[in-house]
C-alpha positions as CSV (number, residue, x, y, z in Angstrom):
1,X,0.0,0.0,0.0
2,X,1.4,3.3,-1.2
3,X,0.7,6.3,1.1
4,X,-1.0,9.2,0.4
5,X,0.9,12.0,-0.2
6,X,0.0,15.0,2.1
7,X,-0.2,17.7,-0.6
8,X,-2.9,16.0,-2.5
9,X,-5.2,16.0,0.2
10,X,-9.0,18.1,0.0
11,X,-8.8,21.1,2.0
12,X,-11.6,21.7,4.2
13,X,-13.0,24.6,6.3
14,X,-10.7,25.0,9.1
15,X,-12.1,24.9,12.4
16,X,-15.2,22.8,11.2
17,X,-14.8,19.7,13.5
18,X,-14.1,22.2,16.3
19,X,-17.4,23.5,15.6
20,X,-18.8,20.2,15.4
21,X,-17.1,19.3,19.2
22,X,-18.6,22.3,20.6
23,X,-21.9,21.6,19.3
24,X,-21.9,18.2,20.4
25,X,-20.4,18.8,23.5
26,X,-23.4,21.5,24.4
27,X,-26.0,18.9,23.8
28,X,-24.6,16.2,26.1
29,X,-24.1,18.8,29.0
30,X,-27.2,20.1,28.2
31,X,-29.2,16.7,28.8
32,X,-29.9,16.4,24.6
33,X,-28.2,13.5,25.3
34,X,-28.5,11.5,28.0
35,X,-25.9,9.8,29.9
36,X,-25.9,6.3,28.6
37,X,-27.9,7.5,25.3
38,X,-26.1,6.3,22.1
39,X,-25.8,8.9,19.9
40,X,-27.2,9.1,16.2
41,X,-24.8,7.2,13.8
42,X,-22.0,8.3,12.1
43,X,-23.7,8.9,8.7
44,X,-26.8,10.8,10.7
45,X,-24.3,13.3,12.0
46,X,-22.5,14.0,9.0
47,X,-25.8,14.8,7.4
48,X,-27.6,17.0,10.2
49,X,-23.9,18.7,10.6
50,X,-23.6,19.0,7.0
51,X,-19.8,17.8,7.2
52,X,-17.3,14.5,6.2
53,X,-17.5,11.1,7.7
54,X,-13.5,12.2,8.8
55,X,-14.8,15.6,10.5
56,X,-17.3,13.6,12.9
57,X,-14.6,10.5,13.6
58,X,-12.1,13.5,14.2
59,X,-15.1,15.2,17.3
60,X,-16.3,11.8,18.1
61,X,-12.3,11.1,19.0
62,X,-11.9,14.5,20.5
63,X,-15.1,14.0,23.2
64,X,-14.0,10.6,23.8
65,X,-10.4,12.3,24.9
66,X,-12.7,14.6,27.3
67,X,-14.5,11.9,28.9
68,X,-17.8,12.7,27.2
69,X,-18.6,9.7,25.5
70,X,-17.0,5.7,24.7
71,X,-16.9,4.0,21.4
72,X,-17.9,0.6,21.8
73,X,-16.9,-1.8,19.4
74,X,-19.6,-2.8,16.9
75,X,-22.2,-0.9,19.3
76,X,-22.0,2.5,18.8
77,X,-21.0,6.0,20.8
78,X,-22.7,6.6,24.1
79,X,-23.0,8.9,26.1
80,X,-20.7,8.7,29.5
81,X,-22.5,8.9,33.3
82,X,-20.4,11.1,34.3
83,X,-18.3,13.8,32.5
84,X,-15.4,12.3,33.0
85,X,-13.4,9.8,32.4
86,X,-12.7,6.2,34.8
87,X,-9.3,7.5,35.5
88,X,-10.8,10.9,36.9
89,X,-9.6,10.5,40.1
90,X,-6.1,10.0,39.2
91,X,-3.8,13.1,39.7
92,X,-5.8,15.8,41.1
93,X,-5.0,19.7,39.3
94,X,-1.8,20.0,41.3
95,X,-0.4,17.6,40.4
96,X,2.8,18.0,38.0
97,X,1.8,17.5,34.5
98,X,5.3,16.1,33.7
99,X,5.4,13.4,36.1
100,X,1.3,12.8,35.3
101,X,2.6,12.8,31.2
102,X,5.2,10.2,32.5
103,X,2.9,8.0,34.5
104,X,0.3,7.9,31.5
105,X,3.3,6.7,29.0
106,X,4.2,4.1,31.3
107,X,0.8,2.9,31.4
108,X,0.6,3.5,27.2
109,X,3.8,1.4,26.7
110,X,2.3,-1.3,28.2
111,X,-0.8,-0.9,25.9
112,X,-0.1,0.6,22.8
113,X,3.3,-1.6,22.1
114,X,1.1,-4.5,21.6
115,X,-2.0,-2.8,20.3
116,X,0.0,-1.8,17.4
117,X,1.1,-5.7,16.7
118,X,-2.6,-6.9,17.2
119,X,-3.8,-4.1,14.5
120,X,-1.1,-5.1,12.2
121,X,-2.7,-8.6,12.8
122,X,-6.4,-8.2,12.8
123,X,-7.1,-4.9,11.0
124,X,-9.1,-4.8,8.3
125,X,-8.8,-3.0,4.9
126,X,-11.1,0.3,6.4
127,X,-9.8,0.0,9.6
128,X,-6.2,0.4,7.9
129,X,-8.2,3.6,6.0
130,X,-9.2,5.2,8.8
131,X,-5.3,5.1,10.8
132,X,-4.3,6.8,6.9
133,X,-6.8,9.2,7.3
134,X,-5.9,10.2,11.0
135,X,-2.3,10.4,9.5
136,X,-2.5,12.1,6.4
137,X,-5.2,14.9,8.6
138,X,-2.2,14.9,10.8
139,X,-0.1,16.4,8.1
140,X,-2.9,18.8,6.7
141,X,-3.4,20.4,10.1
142,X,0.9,20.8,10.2
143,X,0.8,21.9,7.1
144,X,-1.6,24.5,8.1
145,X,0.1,25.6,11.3
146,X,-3.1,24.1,13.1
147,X,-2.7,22.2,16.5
148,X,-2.5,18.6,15.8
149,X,-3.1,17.2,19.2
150,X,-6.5,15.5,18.7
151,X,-5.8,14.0,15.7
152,X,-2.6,12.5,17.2
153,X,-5.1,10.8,19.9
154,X,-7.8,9.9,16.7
155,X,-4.7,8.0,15.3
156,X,-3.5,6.0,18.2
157,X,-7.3,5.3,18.8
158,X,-7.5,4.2,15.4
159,X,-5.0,1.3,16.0
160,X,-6.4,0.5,19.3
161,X,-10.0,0.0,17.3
162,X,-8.1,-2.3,14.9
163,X,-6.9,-4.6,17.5
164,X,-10.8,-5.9,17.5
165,X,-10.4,-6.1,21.1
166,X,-13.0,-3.5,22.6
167,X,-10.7,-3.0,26.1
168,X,-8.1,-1.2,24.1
169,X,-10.0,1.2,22.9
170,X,-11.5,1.8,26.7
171,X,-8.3,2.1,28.1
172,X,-7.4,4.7,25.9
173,X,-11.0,6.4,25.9
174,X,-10.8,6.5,30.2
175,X,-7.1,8.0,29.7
176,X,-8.8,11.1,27.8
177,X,-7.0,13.7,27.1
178,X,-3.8,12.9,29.0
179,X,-3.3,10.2,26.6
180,X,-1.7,13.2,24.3
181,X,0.7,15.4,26.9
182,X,1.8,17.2,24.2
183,X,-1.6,18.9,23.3
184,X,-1.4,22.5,23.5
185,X,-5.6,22.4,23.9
186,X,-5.9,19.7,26.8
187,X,-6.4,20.7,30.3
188,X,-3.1,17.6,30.6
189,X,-0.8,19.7,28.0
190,X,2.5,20.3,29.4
191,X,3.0,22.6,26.2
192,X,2.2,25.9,25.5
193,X,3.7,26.2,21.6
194,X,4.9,23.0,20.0
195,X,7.8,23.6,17.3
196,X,7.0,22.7,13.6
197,X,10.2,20.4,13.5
198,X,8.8,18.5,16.4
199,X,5.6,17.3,15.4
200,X,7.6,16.4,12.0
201,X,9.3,14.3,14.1
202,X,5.8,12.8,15.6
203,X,4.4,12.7,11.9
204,X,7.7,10.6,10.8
205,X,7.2,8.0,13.6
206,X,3.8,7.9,13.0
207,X,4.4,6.9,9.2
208,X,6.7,4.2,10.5
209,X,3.7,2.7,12.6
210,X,1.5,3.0,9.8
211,X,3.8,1.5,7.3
212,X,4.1,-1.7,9.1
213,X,0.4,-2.0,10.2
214,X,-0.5,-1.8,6.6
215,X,2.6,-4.5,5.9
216,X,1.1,-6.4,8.1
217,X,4.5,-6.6,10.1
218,X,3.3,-7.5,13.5
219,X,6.8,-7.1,14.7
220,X,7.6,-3.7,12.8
221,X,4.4,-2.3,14.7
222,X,5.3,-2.9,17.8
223,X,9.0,-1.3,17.2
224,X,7.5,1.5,15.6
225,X,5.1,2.3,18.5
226,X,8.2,1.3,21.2
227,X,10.5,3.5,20.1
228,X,7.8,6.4,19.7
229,X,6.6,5.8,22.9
230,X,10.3,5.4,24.3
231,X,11.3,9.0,22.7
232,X,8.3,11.1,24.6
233,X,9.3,9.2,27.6
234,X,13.4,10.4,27.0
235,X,12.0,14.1,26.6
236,X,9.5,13.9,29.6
237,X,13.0,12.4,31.7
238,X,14.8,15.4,30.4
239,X,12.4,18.1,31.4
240,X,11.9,16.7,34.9
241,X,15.6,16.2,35.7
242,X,15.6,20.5,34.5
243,X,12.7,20.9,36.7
244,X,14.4,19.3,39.6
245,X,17.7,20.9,39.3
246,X,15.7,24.3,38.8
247,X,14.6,24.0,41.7
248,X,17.5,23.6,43.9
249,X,19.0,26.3,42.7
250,X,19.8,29.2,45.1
251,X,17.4,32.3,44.8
């Protein structure tokens, strides 16, 4: 399978699946939509919203990361009880985002090393479409200067949806929006402004995960996601170690 090349992508409205989030979001706080309520289908939303199949996966993702709602395999969306997530107790507001960012890629190494080898595995031909489409939109949104942290999340939920195995997908969904620390728009962001040549970097290991999911290199997955994993986790070490020695030093 040959790649699609960034540049030849359709260019849509920008903002448009931000507006779709916020509208969403407003109807399940409101009580629209009830907490355990699945929500219309995939193809009803793009209709009453007037938008792509890709623009509601990309809000569906992005409420998911908040703790609004769960995908459940072969079921649906539904609402969640609660507006947040099953790991909401976990690391109250003061706690330091670094060390929280740290804890959650421990927990995603664990995960996401083998989710990657399952969906190399088990995916099937549009589950392999939609990790593409998370990556290509990836490189429209860098591209465009846009923040790209939500459709980094859409495409490591993509490959824990290929896996088949529903639990993947939850453990991602309960870790929200600290799944990504590097999102500049989550409450979990340890970054203000992320540097272009960074999330290059990020796009570039994300191709290598993609390339071998779609090879169907079980192996090559799991590398690919290790060592993406391993370099957040090198950077995380790094600014932690500054903090600390920050701290000691002498006013």
């Amino acid at each position: 399978m040959s790649l699609v090349e960034v540049s030849a992508l359709p260019v849509r409205r920008p903002k448009l699946a931000d507006m779709v989030i916020d509208a969403l979001r407003k109807r399940i706080l409101t009580g629209e939509f009830s907490p355990g309520e699945k929500l219309p289908t995939e193809s009803k939303l793009t209709v009453h919203y007037g938008v792509s199949r890709t623009v509601i996966r990309e809000a569906i993702a992005a409420l998911a990361a908040d703790g609004l709602v769960q995908a459940r395999q072969g079921a649906g969306v539904y609402v969640m009880v609660q507006a947040s997530t099953a790991f909401a107790s976990i690391s109250g507001e003061r706690s330091n985002k670094i060390s929280v960012a740290l804890n959650v890629l421990e927990v995603r190494m664990g995960i996401e090393i083998e989710s990657a080898g399952l969906a190399a595995e088990r995916r099937s031909t549009s589950q392999l479409a939609a990790i593409q489409e998370c990556w290509n939109e990836f490189g429209r949104l860098l591209t465009q200067g846009t923040p790209t942290g939500k459709t980094d999340f859409a495409f490591h939920r993509t490959i824990a949806a290929a896996t088949n195995n529903p639990f993947y997908l939850e453990v991602l969904d309960a870790l929200g929006s600290r799944t990504i620390p590097c999102d500049v728009a989550s409450p979990w962001g340890t970054e203000s402004v992320l540097t272009h040549e960074y999330q290059v970097g990020l796009h570039e290991e994300h191709r290598l995960i993609l390339t071998s999911i779609a090879s169907r290199d079980a192996d090559g997955a799991r590398e690919a996601m290790r060592e993406h994993l391993a370099r957040s986790q090198d950077r995380y070490r790094a600014r932690l170690l500054e903090q600390s020695h920050s701290s000691q030093d002498p006013l």
